[in-house]
mmCIF file of the N, C-alpha and C atoms, coordinates in Angstrom:
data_MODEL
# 
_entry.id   MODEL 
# 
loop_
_atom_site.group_PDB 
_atom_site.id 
_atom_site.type_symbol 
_atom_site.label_atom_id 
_atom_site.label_alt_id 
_atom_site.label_comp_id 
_atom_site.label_asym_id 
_atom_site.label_entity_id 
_atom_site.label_seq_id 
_atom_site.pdbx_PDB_ins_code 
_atom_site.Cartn_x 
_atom_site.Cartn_y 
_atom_site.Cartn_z 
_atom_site.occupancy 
_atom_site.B_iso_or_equiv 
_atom_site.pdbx_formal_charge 
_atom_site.auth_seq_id 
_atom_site.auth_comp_id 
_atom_site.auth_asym_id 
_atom_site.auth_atom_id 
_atom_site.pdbx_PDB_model_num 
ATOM 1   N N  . UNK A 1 1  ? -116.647 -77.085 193.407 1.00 0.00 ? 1  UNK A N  1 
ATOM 2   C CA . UNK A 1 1  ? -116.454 -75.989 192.478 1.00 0.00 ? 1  UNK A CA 1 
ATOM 3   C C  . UNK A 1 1  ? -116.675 -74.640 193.155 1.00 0.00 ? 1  UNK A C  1 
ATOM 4   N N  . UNK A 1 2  ? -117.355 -74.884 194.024 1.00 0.00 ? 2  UNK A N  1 
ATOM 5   C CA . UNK A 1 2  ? -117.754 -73.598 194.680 1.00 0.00 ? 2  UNK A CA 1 
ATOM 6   C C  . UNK A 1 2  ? -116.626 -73.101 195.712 1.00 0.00 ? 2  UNK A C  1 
ATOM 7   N N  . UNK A 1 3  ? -115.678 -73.787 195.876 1.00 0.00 ? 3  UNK A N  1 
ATOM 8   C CA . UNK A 1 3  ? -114.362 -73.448 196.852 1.00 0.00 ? 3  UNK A CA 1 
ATOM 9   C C  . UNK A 1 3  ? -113.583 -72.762 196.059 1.00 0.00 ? 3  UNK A C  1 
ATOM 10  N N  . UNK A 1 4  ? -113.645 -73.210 195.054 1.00 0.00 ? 4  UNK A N  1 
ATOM 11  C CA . UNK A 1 4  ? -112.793 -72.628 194.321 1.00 0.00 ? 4  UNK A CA 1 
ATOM 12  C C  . UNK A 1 4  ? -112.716 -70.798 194.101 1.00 0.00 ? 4  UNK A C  1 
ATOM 13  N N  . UNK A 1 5  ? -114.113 -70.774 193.829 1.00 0.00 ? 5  UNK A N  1 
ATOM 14  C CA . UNK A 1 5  ? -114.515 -69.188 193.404 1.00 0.00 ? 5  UNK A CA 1 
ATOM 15  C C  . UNK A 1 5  ? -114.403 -68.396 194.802 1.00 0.00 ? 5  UNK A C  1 
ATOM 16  N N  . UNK A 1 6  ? -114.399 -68.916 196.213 1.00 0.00 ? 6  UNK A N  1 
ATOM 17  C CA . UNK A 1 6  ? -114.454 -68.518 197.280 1.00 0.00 ? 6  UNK A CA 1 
ATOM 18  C C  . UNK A 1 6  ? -112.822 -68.131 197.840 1.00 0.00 ? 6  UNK A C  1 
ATOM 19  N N  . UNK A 1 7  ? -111.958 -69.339 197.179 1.00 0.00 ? 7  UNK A N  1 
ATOM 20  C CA . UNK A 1 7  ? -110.850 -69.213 196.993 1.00 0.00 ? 7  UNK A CA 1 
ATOM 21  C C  . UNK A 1 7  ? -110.053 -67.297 196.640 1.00 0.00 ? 7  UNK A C  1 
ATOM 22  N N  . UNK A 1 8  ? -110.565 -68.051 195.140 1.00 0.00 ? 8  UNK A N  1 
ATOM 23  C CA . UNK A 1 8  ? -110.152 -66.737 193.881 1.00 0.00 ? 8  UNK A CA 1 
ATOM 24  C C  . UNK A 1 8  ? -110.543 -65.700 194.992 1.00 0.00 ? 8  UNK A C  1 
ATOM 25  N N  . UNK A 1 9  ? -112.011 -65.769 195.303 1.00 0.00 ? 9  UNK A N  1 
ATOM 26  C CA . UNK A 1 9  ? -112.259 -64.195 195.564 1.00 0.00 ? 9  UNK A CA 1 
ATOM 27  C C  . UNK A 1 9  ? -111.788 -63.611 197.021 1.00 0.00 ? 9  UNK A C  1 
ATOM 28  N N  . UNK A 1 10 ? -111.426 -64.748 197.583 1.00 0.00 ? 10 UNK A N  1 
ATOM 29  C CA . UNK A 1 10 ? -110.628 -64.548 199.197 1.00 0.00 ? 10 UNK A CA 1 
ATOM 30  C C  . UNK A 1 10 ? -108.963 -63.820 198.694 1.00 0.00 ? 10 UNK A C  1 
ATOM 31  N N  . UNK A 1 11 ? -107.975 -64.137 197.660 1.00 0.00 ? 11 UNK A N  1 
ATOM 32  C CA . UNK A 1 11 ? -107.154 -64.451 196.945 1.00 0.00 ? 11 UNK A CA 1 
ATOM 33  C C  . UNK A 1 11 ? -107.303 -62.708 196.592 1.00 0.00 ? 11 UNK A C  1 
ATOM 34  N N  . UNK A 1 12 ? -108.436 -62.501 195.600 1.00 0.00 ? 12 UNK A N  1 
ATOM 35  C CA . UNK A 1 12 ? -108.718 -61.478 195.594 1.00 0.00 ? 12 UNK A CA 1 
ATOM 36  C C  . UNK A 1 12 ? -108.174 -60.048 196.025 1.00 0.00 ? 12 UNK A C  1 
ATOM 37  N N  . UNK A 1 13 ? -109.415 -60.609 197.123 1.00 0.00 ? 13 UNK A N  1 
ATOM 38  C CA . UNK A 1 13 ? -109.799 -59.456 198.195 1.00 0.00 ? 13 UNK A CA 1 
ATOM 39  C C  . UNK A 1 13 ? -108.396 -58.986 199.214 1.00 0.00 ? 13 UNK A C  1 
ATOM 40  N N  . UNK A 1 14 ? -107.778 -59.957 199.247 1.00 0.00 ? 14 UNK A N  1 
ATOM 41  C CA . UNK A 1 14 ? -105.981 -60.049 199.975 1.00 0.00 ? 14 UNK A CA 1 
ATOM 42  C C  . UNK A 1 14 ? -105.599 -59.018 198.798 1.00 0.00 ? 14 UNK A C  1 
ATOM 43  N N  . UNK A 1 15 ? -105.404 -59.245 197.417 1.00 0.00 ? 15 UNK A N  1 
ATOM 44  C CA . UNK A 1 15 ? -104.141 -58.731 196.476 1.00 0.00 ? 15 UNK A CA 1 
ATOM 45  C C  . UNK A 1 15 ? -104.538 -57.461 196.532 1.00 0.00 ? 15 UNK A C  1 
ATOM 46  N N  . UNK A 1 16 ? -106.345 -57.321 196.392 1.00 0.00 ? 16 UNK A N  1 
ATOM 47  C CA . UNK A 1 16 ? -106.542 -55.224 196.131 1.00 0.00 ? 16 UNK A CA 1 
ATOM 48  C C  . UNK A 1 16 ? -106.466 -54.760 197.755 1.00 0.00 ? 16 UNK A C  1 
ATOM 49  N N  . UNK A 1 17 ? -106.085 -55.790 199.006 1.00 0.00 ? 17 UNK A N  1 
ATOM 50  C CA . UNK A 1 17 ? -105.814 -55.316 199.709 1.00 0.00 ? 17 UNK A CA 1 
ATOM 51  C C  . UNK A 1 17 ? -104.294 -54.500 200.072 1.00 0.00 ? 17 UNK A C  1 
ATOM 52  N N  . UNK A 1 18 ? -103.900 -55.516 199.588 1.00 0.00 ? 18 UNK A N  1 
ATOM 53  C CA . UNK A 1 18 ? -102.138 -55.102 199.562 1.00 0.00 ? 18 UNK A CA 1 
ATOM 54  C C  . UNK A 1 18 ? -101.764 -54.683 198.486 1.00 0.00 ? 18 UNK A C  1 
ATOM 55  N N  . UNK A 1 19 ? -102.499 -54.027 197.633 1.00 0.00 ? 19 UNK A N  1 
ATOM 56  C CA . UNK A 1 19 ? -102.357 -52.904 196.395 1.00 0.00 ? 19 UNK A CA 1 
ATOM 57  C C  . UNK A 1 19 ? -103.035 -51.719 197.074 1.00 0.00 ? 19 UNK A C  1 
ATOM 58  N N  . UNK A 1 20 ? -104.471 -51.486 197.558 1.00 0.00 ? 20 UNK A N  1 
ATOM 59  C CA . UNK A 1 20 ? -104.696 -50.277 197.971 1.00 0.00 ? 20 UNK A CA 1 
ATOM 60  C C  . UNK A 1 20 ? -103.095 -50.125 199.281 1.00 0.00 ? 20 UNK A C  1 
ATOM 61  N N  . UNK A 1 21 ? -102.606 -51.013 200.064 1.00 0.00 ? 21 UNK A N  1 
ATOM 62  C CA . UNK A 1 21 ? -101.929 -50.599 201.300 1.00 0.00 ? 21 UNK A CA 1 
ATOM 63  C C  . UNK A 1 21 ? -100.511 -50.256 200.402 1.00 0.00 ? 21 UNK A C  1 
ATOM 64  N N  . UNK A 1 22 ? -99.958  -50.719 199.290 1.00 0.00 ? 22 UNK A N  1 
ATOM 65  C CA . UNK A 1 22 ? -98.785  -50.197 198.690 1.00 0.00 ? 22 UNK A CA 1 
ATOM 66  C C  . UNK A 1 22 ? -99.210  -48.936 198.590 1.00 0.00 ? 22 UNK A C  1 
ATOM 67  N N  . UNK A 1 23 ? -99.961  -48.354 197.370 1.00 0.00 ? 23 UNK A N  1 
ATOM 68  C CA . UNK A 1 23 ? -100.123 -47.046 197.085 1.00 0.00 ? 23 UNK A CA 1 
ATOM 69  C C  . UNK A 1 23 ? -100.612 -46.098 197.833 1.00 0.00 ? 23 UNK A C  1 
ATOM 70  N N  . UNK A 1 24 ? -101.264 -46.548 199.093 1.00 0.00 ? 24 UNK A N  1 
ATOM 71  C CA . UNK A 1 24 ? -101.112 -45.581 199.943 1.00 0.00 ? 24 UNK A CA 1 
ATOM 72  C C  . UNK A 1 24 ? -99.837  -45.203 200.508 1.00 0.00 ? 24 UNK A C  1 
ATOM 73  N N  . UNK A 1 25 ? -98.723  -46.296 200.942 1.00 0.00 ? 25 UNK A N  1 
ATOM 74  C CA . UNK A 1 25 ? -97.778  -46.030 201.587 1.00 0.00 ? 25 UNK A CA 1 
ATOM 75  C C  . UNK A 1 25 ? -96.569  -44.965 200.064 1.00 0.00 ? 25 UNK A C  1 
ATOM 76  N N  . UNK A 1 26 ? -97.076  -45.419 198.832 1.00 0.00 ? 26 UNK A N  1 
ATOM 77  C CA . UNK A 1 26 ? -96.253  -44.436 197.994 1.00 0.00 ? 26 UNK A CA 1 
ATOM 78  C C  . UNK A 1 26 ? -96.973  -43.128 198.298 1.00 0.00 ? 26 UNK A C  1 
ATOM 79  N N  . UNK A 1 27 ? -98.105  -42.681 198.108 1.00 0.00 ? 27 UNK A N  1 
ATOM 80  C CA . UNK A 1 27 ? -98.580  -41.403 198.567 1.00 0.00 ? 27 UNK A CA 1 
ATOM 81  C C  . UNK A 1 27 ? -97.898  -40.994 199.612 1.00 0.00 ? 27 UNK A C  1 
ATOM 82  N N  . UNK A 1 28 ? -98.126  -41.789 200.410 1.00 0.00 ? 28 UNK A N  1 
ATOM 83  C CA . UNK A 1 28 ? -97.460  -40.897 201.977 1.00 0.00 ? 28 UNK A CA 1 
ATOM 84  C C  . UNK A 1 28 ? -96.198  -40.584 201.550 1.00 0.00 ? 28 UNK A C  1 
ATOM 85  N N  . UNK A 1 29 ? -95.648  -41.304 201.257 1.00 0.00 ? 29 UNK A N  1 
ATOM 86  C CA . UNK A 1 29 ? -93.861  -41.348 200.977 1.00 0.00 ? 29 UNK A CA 1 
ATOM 87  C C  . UNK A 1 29 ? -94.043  -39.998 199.672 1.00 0.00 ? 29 UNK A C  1 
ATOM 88  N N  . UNK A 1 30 ? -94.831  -39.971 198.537 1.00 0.00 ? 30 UNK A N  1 
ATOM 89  C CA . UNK A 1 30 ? -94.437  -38.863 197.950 1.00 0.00 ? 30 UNK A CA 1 
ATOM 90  C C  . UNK A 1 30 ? -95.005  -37.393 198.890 1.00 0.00 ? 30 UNK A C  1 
ATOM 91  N N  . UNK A 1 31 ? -95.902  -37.621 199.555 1.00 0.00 ? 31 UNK A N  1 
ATOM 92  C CA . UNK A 1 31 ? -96.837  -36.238 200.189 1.00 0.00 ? 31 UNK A CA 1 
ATOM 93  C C  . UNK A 1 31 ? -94.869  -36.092 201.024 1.00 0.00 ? 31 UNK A C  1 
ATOM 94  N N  . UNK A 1 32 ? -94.567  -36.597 201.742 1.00 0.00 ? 32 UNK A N  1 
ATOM 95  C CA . UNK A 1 32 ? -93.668  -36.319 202.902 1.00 0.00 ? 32 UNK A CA 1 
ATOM 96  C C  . UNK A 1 32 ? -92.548  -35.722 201.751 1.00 0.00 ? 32 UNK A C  1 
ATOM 97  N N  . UNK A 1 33 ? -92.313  -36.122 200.920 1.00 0.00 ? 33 UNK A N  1 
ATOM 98  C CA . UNK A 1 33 ? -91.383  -35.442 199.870 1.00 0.00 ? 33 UNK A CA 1 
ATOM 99  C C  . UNK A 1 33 ? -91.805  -34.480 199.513 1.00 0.00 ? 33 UNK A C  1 
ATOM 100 N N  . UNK A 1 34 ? -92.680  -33.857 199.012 1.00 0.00 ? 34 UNK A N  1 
ATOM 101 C CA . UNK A 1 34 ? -93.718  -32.837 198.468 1.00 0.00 ? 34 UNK A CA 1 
ATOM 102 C C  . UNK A 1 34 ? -93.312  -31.782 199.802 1.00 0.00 ? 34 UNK A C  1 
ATOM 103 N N  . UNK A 1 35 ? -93.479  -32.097 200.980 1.00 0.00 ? 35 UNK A N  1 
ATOM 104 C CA . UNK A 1 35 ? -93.599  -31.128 201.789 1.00 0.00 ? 35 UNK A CA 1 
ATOM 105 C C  . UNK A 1 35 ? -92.578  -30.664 202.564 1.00 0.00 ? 35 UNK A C  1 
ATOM 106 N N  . UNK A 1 36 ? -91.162  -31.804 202.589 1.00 0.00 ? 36 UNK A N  1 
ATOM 107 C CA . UNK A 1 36 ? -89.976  -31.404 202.415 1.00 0.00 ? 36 UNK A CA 1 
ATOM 108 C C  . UNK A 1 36 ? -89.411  -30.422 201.843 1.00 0.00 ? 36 UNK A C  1 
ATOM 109 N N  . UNK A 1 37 ? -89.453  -30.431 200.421 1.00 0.00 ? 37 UNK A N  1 
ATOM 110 C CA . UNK A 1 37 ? -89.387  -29.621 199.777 1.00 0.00 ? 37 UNK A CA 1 
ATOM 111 C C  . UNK A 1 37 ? -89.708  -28.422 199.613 1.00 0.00 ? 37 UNK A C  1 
ATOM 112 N N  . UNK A 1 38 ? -91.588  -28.067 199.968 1.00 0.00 ? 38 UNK A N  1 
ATOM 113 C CA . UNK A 1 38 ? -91.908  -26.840 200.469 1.00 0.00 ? 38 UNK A CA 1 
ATOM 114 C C  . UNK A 1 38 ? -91.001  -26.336 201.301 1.00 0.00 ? 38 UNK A C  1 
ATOM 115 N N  . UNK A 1 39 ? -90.810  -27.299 202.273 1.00 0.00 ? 39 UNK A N  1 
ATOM 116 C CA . UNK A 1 39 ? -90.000  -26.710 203.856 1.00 0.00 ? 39 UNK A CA 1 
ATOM 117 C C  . UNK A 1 39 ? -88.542  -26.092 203.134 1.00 0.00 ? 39 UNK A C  1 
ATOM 118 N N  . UNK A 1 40 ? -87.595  -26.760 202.395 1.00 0.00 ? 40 UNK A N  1 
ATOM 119 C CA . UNK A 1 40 ? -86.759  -26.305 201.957 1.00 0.00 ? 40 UNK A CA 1 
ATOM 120 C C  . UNK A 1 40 ? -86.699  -25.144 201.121 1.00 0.00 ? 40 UNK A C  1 
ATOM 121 N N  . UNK A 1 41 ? -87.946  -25.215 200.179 1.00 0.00 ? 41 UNK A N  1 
ATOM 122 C CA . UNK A 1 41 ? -87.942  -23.859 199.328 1.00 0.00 ? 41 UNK A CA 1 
ATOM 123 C C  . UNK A 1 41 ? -88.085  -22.411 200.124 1.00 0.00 ? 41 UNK A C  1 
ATOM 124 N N  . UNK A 1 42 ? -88.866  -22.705 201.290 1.00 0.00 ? 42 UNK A N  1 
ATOM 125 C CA . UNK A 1 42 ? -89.399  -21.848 202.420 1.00 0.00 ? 42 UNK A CA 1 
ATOM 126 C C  . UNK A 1 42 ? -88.129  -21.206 202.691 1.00 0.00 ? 42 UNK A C  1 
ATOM 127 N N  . UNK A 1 43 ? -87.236  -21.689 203.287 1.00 0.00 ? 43 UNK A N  1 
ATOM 128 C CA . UNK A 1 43 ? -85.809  -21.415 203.783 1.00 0.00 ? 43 UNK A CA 1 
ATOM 129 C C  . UNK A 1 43 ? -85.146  -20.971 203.130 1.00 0.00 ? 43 UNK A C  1 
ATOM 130 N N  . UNK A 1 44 ? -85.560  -21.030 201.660 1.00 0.00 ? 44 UNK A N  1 
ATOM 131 C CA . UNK A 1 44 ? -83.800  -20.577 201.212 1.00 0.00 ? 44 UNK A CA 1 
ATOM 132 C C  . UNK A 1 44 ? -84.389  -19.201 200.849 1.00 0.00 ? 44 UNK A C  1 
ATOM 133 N N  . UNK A 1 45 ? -82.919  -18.577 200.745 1.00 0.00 ? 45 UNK A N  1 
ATOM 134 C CA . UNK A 1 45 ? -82.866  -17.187 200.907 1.00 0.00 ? 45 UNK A CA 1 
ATOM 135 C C  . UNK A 1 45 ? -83.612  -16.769 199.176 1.00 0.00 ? 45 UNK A C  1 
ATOM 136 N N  . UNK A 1 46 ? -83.584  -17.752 198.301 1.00 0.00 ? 46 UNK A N  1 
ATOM 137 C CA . UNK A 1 46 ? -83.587  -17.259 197.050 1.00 0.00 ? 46 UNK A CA 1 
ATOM 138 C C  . UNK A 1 46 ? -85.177  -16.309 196.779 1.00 0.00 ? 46 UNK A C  1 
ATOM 139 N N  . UNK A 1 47 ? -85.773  -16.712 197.872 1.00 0.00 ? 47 UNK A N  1 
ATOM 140 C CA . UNK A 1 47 ? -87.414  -16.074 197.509 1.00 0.00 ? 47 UNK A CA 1 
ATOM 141 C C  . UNK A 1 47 ? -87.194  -14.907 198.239 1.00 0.00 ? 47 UNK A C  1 
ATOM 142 N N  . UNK A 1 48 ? -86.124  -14.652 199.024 1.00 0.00 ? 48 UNK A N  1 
ATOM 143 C CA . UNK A 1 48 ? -86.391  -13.292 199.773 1.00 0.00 ? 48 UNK A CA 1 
ATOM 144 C C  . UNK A 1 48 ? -85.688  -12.208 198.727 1.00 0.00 ? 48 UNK A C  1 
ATOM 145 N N  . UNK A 1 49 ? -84.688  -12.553 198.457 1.00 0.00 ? 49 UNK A N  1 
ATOM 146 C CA . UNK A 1 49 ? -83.547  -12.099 197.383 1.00 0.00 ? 49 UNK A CA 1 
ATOM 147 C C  . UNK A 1 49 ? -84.239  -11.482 196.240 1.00 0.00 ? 49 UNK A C  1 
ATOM 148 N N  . UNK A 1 50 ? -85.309  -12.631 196.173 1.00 0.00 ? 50 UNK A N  1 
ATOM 149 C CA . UNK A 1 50 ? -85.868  -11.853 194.637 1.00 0.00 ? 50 UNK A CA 1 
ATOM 150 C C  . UNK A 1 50 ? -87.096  -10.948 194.919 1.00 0.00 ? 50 UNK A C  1 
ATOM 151 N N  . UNK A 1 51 ? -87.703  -10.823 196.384 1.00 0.00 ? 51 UNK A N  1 
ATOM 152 C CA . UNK A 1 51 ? -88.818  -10.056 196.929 1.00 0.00 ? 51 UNK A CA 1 
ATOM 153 C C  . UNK A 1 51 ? -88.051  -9.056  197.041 1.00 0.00 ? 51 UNK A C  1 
ATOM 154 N N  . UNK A 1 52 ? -86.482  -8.941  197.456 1.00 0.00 ? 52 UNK A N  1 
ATOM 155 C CA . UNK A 1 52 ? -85.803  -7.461  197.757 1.00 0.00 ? 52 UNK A CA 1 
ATOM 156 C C  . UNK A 1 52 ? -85.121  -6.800  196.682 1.00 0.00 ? 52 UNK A C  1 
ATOM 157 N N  . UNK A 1 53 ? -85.579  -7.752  195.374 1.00 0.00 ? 53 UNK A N  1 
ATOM 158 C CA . UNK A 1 53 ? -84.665  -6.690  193.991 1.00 0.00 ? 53 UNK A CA 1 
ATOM 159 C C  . UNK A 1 53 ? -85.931  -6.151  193.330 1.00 0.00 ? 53 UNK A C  1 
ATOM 160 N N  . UNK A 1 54 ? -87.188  -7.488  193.701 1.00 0.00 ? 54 UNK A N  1 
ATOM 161 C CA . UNK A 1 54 ? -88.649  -6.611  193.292 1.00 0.00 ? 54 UNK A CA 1 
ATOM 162 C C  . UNK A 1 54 ? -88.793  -5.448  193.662 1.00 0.00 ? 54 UNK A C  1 
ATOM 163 N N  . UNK A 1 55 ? -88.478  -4.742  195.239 1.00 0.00 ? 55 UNK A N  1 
ATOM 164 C CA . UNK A 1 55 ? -88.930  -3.754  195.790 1.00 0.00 ? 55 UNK A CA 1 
ATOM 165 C C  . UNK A 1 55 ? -87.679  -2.895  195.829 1.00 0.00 ? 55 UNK A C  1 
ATOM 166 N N  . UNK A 1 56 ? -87.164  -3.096  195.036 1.00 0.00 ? 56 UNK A N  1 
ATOM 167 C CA . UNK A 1 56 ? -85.969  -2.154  194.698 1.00 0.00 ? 56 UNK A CA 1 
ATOM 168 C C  . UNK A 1 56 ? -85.994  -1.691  193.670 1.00 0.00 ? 56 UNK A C  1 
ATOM 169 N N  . UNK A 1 57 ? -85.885  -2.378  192.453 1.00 0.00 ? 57 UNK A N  1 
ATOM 170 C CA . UNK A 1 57 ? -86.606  -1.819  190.824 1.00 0.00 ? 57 UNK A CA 1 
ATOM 171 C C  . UNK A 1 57 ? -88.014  -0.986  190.799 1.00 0.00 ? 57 UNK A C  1 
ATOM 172 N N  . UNK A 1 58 ? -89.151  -1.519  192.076 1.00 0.00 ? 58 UNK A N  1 
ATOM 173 C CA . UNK A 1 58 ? -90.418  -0.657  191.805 1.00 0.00 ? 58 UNK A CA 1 
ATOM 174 C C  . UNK A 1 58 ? -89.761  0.579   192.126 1.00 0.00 ? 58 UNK A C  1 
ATOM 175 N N  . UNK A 1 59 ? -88.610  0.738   193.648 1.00 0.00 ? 59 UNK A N  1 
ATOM 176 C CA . UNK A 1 59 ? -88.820  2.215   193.918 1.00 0.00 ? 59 UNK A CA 1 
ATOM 177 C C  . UNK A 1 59 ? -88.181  3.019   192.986 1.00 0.00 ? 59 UNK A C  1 
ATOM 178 N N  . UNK A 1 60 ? -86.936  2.192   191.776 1.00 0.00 ? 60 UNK A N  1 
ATOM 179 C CA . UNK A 1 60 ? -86.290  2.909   191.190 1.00 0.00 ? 60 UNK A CA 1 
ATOM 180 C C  . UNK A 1 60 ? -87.013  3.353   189.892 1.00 0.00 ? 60 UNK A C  1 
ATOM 181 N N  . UNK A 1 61 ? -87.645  2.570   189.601 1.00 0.00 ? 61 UNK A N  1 
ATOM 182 C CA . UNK A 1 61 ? -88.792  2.854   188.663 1.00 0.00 ? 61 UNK A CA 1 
ATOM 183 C C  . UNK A 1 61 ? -89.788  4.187   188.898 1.00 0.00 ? 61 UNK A C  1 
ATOM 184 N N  . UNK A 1 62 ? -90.330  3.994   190.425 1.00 0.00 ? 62 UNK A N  1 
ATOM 185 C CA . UNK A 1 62 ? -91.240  4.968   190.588 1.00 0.00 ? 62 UNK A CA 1 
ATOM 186 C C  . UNK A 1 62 ? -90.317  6.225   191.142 1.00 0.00 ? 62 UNK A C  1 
ATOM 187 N N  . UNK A 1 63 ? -88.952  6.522   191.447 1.00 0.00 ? 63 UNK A N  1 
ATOM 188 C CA . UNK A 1 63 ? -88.389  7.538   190.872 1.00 0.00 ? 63 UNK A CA 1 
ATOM 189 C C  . UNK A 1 63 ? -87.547  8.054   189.847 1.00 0.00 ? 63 UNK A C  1 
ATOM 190 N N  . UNK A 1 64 ? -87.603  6.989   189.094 1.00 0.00 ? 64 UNK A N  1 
ATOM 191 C CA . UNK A 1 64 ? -87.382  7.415   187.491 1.00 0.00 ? 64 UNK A CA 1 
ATOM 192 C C  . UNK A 1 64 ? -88.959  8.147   187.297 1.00 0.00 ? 64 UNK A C  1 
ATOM 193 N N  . UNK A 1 65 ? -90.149  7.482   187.231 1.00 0.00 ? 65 UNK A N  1 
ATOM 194 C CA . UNK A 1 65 ? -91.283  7.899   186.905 1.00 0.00 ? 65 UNK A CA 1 
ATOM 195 C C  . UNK A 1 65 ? -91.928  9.613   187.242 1.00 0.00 ? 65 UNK A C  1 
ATOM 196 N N  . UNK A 1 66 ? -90.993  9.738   188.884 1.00 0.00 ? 66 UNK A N  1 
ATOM 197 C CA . UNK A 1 66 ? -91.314  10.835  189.529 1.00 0.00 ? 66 UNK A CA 1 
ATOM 198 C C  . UNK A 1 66 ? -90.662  11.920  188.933 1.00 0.00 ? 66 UNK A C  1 
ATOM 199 N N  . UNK A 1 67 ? -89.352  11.240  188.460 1.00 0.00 ? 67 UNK A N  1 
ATOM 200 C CA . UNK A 1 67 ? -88.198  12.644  187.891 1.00 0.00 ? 67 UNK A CA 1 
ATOM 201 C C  . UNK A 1 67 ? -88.573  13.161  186.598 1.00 0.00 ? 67 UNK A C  1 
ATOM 202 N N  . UNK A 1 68 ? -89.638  12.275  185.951 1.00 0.00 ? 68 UNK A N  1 
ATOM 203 C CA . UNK A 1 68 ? -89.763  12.258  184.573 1.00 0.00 ? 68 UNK A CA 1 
ATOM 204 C C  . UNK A 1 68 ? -91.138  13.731  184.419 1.00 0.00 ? 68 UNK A C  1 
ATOM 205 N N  . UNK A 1 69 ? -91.852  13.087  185.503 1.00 0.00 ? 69 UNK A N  1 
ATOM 206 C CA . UNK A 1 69 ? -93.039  14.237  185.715 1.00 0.00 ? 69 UNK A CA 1 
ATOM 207 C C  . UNK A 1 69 ? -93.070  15.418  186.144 1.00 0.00 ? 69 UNK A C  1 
ATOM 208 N N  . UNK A 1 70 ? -91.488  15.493  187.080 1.00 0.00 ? 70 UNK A N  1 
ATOM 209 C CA . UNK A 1 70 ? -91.373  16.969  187.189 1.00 0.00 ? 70 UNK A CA 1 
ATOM 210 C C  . UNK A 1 70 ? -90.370  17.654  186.268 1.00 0.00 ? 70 UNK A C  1 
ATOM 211 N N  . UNK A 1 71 ? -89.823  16.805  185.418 1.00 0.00 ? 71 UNK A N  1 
ATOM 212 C CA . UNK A 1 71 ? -89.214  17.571  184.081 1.00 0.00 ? 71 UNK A CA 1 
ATOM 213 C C  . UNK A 1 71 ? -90.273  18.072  183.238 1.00 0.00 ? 71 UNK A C  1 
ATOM 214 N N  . UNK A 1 72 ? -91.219  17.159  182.954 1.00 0.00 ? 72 UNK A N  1 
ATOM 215 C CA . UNK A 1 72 ? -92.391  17.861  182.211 1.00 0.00 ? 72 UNK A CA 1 
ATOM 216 C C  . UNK A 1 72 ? -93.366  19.046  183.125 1.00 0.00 ? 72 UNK A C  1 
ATOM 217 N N  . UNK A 1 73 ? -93.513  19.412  184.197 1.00 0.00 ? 73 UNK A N  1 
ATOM 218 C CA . UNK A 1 73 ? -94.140  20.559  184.769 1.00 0.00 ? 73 UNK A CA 1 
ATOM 219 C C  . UNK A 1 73 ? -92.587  21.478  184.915 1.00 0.00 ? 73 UNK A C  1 
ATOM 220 N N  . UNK A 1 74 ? -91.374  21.330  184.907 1.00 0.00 ? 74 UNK A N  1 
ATOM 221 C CA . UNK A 1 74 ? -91.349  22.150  184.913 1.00 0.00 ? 74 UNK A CA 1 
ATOM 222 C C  . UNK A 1 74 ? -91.141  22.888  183.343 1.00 0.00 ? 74 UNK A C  1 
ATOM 223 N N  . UNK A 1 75 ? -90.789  22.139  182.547 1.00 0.00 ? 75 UNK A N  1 
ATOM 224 C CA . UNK A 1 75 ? -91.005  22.690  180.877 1.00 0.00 ? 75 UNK A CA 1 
ATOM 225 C C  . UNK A 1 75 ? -92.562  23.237  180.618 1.00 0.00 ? 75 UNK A C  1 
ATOM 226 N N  . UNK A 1 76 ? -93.245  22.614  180.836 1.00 0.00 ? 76 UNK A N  1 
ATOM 227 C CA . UNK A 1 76 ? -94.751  23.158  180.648 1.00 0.00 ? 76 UNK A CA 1 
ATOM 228 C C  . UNK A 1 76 ? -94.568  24.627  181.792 1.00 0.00 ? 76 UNK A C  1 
ATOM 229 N N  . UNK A 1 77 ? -94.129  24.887  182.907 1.00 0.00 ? 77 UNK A N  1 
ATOM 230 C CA . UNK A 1 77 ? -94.351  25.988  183.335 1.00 0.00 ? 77 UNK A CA 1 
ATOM 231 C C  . UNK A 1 77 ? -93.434  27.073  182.931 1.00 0.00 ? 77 UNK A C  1 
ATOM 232 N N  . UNK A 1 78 ? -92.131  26.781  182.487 1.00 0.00 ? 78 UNK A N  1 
ATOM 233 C CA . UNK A 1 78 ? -91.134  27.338  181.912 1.00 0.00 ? 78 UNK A CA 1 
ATOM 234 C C  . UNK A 1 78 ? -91.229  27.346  180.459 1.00 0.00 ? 78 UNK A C  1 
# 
């Protein structure tokens, strides 16, 4: 009787072995996808595109803002 349980737990110790070694190998396999992807998002032009319409609206903004302040000094001085 006692082979038996030595069995099971040999039986065991194999299956959560080759369950922890699957889901590690899915981790790896999703991490390497995960970071693909970074790599690709990195590259494409679309993040620069939208960093160069950001810094295009601030400056047009901050000379809309500028034109706005010297209409009011010069009405307040006039």
């Amino acid at each position: 009787m006692n082979n038996q349980y030595i069995r099971r737990e040999v039986f065991c110790c194999e299956t959560c072995h080759e369950l922890k070694s699957f889901w590690e190998k899915e981790i790896s396999k999703q991490t390497g996808y995960r970071e693909l992807e970074e790599d690709r998002q990195g590259r494409s032009a679309l993040r620069k595109l939208r960093e160069e319409w950001k810094q295009r609206l601030e400056k047009r903004l901050g000379m809309l803002d500028n034109s706005d302040g010297k209409e009011k000094q010069a009405n307040t001085v006039g």
